[in-house]
C-alpha positions as CSV (number, residue, x, y, z in Angstrom):
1,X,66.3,87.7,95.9
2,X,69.7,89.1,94.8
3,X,73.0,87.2,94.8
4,X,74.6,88.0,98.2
5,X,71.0,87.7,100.0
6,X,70.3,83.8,98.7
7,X,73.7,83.2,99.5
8,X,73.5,84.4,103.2
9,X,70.3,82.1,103.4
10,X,72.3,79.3,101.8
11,X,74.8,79.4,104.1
12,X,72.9,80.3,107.7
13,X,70.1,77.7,106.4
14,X,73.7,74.5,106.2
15,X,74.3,75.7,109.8
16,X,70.7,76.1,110.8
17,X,70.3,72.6,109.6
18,X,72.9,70.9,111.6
19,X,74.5,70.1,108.8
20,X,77.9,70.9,110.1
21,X,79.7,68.0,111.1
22,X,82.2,67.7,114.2
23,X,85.9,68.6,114.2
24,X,88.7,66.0,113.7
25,X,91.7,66.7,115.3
26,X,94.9,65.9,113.0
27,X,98.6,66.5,114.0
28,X,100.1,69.3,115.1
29,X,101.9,71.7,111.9
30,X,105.0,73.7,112.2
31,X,104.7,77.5,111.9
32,X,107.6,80.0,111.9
33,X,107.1,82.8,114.6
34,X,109.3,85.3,115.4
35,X,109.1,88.2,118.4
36,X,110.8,91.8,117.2
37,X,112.1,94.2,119.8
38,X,110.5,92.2,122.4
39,X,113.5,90.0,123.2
40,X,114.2,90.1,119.3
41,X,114.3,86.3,119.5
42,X,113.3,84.1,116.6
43,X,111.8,80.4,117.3
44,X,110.1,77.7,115.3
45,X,106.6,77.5,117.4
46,X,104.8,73.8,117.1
47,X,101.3,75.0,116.9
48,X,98.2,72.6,117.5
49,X,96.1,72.7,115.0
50,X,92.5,71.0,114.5
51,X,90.8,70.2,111.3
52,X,86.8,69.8,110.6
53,X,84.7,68.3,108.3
54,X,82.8,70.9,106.0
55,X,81.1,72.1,102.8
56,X,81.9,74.2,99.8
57,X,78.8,76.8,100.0
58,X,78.7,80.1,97.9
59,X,82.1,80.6,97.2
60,X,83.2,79.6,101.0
61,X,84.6,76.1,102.4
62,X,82.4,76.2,105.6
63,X,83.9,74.7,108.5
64,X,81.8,74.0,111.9
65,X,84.1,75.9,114.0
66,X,82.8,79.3,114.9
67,X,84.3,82.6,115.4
68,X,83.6,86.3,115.9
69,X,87.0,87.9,114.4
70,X,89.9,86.8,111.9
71,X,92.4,85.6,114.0
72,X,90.4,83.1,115.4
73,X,90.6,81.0,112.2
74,X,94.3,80.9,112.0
75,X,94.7,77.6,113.1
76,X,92.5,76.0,110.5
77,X,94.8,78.3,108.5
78,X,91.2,80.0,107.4
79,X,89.7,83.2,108.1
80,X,86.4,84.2,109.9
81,X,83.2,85.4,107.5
82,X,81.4,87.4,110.0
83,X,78.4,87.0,108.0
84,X,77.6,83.8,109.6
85,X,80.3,83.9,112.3
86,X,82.1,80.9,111.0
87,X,85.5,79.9,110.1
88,X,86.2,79.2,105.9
89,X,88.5,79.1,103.4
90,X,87.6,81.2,100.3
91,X,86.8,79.1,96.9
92,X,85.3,81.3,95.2
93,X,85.2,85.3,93.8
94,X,81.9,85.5,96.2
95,X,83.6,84.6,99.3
96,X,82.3,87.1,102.5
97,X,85.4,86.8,104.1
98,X,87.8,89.6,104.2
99,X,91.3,89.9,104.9
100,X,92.4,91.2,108.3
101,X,93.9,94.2,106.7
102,X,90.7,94.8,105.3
103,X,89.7,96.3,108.2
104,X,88.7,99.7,108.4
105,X,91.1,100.0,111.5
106,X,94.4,99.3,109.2
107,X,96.7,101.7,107.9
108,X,94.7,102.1,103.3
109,X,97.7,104.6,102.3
110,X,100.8,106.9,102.4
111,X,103.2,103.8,102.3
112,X,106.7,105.3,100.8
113,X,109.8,102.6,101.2
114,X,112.3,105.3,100.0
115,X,111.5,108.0,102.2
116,X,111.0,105.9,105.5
117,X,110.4,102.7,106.5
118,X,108.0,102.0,109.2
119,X,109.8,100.3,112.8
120,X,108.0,97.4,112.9
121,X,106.9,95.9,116.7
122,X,105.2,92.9,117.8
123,X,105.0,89.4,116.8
124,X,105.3,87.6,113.0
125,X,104.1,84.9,112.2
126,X,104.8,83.8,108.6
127,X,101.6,82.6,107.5
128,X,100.6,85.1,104.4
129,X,97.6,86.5,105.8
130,X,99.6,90.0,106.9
131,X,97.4,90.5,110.0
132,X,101.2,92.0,111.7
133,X,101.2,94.9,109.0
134,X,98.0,96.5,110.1
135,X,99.5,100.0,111.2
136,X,102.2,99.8,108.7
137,X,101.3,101.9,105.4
138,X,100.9,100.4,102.2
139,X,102.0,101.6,99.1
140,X,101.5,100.6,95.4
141,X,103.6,99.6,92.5
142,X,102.3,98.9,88.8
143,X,103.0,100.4,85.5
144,X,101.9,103.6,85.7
145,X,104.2,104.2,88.6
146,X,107.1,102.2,88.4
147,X,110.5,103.8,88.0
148,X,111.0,101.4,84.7
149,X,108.9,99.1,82.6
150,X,111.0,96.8,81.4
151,X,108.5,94.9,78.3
152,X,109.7,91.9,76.7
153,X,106.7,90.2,75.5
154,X,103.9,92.0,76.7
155,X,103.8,95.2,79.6
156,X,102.9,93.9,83.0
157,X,99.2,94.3,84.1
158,X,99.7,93.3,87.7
159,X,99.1,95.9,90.5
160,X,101.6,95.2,93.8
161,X,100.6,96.1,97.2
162,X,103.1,95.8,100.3
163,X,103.7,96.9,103.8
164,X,107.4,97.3,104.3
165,X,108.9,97.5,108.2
166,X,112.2,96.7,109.5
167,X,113.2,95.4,113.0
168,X,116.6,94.3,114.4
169,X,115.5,91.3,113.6
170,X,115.4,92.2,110.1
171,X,113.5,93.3,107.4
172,X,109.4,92.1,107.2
173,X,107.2,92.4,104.2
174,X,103.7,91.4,103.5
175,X,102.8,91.8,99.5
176,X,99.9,91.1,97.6
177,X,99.7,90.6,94.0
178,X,96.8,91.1,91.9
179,X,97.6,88.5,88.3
180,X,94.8,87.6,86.8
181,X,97.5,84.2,85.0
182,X,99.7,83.6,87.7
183,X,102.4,81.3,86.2
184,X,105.9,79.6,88.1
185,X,109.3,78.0,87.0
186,X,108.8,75.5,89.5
187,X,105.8,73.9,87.7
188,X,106.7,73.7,84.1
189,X,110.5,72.5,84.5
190,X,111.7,72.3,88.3
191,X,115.0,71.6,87.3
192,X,115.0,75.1,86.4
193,X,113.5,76.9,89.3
194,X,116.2,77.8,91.5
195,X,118.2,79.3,88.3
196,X,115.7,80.9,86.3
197,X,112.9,82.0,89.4
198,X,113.0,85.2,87.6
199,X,111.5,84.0,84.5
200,X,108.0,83.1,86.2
201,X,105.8,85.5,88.4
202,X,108.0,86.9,90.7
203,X,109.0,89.5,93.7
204,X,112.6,90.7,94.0
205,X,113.4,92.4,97.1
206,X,116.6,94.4,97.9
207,X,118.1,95.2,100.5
208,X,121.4,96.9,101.9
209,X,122.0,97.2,106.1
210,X,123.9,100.5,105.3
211,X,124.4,103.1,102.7
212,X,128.0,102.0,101.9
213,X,127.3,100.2,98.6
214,X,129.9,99.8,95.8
215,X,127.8,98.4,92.9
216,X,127.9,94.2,93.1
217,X,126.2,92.0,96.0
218,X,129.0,89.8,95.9
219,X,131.2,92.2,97.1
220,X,129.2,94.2,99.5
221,X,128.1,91.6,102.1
222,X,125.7,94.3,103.6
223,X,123.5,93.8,100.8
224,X,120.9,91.1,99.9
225,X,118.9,90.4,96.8
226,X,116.2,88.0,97.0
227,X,113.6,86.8,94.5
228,X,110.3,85.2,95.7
229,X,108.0,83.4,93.1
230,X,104.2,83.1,93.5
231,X,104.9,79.4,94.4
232,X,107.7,77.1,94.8
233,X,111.2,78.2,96.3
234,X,112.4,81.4,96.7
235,X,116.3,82.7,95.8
236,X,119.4,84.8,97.0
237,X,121.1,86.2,94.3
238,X,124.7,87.4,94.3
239,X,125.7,89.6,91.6
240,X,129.1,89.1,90.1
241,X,131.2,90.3,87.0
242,X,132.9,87.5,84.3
243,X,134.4,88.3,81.2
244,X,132.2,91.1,80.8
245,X,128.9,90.3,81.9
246,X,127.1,90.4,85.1
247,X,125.8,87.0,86.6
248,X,123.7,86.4,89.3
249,X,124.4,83.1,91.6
250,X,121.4,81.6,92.9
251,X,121.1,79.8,96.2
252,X,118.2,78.7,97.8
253,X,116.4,80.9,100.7
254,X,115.8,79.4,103.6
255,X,112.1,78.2,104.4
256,X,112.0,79.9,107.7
257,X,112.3,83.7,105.7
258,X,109.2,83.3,103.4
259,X,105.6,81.9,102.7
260,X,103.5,82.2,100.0
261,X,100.0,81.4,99.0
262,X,97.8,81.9,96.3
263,X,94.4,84.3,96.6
264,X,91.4,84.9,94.6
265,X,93.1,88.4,93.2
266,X,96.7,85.9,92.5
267,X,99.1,85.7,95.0
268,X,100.7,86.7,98.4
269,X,104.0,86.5,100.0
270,X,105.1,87.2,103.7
271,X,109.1,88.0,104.4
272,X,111.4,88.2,107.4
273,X,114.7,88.7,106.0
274,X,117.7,88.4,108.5
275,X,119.9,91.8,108.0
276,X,123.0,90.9,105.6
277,X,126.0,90.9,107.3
278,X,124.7,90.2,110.7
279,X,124.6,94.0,111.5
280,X,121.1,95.7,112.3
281,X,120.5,99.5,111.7
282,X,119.9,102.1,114.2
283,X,116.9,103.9,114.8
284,X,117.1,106.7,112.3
285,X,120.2,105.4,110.0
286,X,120.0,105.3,106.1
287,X,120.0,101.5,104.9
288,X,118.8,100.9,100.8
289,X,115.9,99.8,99.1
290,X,113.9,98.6,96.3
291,X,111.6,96.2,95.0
292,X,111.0,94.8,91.1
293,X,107.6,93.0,90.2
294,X,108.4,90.0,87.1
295,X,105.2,89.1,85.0
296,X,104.6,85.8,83.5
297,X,101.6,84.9,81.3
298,X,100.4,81.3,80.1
299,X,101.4,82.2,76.9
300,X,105.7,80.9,76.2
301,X,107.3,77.8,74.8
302,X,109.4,77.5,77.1
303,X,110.7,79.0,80.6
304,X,113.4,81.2,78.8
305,X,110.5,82.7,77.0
306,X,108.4,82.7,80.5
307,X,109.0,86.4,81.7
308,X,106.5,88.8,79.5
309,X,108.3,92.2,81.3
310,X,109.1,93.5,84.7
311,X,108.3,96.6,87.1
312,X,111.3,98.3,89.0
313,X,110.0,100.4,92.0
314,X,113.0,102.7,92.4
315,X,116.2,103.0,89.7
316,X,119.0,105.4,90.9
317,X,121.0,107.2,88.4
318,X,124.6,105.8,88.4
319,X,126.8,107.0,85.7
320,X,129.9,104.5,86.4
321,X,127.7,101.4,87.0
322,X,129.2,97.8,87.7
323,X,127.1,96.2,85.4
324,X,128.4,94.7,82.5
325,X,126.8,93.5,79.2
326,X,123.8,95.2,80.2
327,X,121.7,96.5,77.3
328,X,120.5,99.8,79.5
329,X,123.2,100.2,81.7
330,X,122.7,100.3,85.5
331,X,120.6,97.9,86.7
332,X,119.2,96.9,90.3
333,X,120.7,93.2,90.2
334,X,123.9,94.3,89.1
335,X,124.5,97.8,90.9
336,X,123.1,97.9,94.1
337,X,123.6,101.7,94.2
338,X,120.8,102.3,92.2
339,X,118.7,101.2,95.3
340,X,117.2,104.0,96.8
341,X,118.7,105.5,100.0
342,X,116.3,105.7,102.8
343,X,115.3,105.8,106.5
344,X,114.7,103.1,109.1
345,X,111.9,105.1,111.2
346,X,112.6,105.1,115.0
């Protein structure tokens, strides 16, 4: 009997057997919601939510509440396996259930942030699982297509996949991370992790409302720079120019904008980032773009020695760049003109 067969049989023969045992309902958890273009209202939904007894069986945490589709497990904040039309939560690498954007309905390709990105519609709810991004194209970013590889220790081996779309809401991301060593500031000195979120494994995402850029996020209040680590909290960053070197200022993000969760590939982050400056885009206007992966390994004495080397999506050419003290000139935390210039899609 092969490997996927005896586990079916495993698992049909727990629920076959009664095994399962009967739901206990818990108190109710906060999730953050919010409606684009459909009243473009954002609200902090309290969600009932009902827990159950169950049992770790072939790489699944088998719960006694059944299903049919994913969706139908968000509650439990688990998915559905459809193999034995139950909700679990993964525990294992052989694990039946699938992401929802595994499905073969959902947009697999021909994702490009700095051409267009897509109008998202609908309903988010910030819960990592990126069900909302079904239609929107994903695109890739590792080291064989990154603008730059910046390598410090060692060249990142992660492969990033998101779904960009924007609203007048703002701007909504789901990204996935394949790291086989997912490491974080916040663990190994937490003192540090607001400061130094960088240094650990790490999503920067920047944005600009408009094409009117100068160089330095602390002067152009259009433009936002955010960086999102696997786990713990995520940062704003405000570029700035002292005595000849560029600093960033950290301040915490808000809860309500992010979520983050680790997966069996790494780890997985979910955005809804308010448009800097208050001022949402029109249909068919140029805003800027771009997106920088950071790569961490268990292997550092300390967190200044965390970061092993980092993936920049897109790097502009500027020739009379505000960064200063910089060892290759323009960069994207310190010239926000070397974000690429693209198109909110109608």
């Amino acid at each position: 009997m092969n490997r996927e067969l005896a586990q079916g049989v495993a698992r049909l023969s727990f629920v076959a057997a009664g095994l399962l045992l009967s739901a206990q309902a818990c108190g109710s958890s906060k999730k953050a919601v919010s409606t684009q273009d459909a009243g473009n209202t954002d609200t902090n939904e309290a969600s009932g939510g009902s827990s159950s007894n169950s049992a770790d069986i072939g790489g699944s945490l088998v719960s006694n509440v059944p299903c049919s589709q994913d969706g139908e497990c968000a509650s439990l904040n688990m998915v559905c396996d459809t193999f034995i039309n139950y909700c679990v939560k993964c525990t294992g690498s052989s694990c039946n259930a699938t992401s929802p954007l595994d499905s073969g309905s959902c947009a697999t390709s021909g994702g490009n942030p700095c051409a267009t990105i897509a109008h998202f519609t609908g309903t988010q709810t910030l819960d990592a699982k990126g069900d909302e991004f079904c239609s929107i194209p994903p695109f890739q970013l590792d080291s064989s297509n990154a603008a730059k590889v910046v390598t410090l220790n060692a060249a990142p081996q992660e492969v990033l996949t998101a779904r960009i779309g924007w609203s007048t809401a703002g701007l909504h991301a789901y990204i996935e991370v394949q790291d086989s060593s997912v490491q974080v500031v916040d663990t190994v000195d937490t003192t540090q992790s607001i400061d130094h979120a960088y240094q650990g494994d790490s999503i920067e995402v920047m944005l600009a409302s408009s094409n009117d850029v100068t160089g330095l996020t602390g002067s152009d209040t259009n433009s936002l720079h955010v960086i999102v680590p696997a786990s713990g909290p995520a940062i704003s960053s405000t570029a700035s120019n002292d005595n000849g070197s560029s600093q960033g200022t950290a301040k915490e993000l808000p809860t309500s904008q992010y979520v983050q969760t680790n997966t069996n590939a790494g780890y997985a982050v979910e955005l809804q980032l308010p448009w800097p400056g208050g001022a949402a885009p029109a249909p068919g206007s140029n805003i800027r773009f771009d997106l920088a992966l950071n790569s961490a390994d268990s292997t550092f004495g300390d967190v200044a020695d965390m970061r092993d080397g980092q993936l920049i999506y897109h790097l502009e050419t500027v020739t009379d760049t505000t960064c200063q003290g910089t060892a290759d000139g323009a960069e994207p935390y310190c010239d926000n003109r070397t974000w690429c210039t693209t198109t909110a899609e109608p």
